[in-house]
N, C-alpha and C positions, 0 to 999 in steps of 0.2 A: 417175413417169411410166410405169412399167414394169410388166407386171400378168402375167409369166411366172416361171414356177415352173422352174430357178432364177432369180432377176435377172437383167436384161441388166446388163452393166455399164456406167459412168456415164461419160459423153461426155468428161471428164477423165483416164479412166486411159489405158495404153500400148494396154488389150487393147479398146477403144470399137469397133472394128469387127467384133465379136463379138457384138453384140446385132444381134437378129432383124429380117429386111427387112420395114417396111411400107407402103411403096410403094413399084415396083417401074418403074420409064421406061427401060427397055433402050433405046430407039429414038431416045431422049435421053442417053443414055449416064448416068445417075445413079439412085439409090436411097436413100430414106429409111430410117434405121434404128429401131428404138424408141427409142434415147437422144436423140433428135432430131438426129442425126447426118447431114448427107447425104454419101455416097459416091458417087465420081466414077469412069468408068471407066478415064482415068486414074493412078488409086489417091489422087488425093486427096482432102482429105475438110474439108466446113464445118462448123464447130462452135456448135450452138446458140449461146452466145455471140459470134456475131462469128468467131470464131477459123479462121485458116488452117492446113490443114496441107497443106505443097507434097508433089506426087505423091511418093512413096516407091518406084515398082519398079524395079529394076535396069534400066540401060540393057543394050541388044543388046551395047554394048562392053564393058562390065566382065564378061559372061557371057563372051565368047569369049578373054575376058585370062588 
């Protein structure tokens, strides 16, 4: 799927939100990746697959803990 020098990486590993935006809907709050990844402004993110991955950022509480 990926046609960048180096590869993105593949919608399966830890690091999938490291491959390059190709579509871009700020005003939606989401973004397509090259791994077919969409990212959420959120931080979560759907997995070509089907796949969930629940938001990831730290809450405001755990920061001021």
């Amino acid at each position: 799927m990926c046609q960048h020098t180096p590869e993105c990486p593949p919608f399966d590993h830890p690091d999938r939100e490291a491959a390059r935006v190709v579509a871009s809907h700020p005003e939606q709050g989401w973004s397509l990746l090259c791994n077919g990844v969409v990212v959420f402004e959120d931080t979560g993110d759907l997995l070509p697959d089907g796949g969930v991955i629940a938001p990831h950022r730290p809450s405001y509480a755990k920061l001021m803990a």
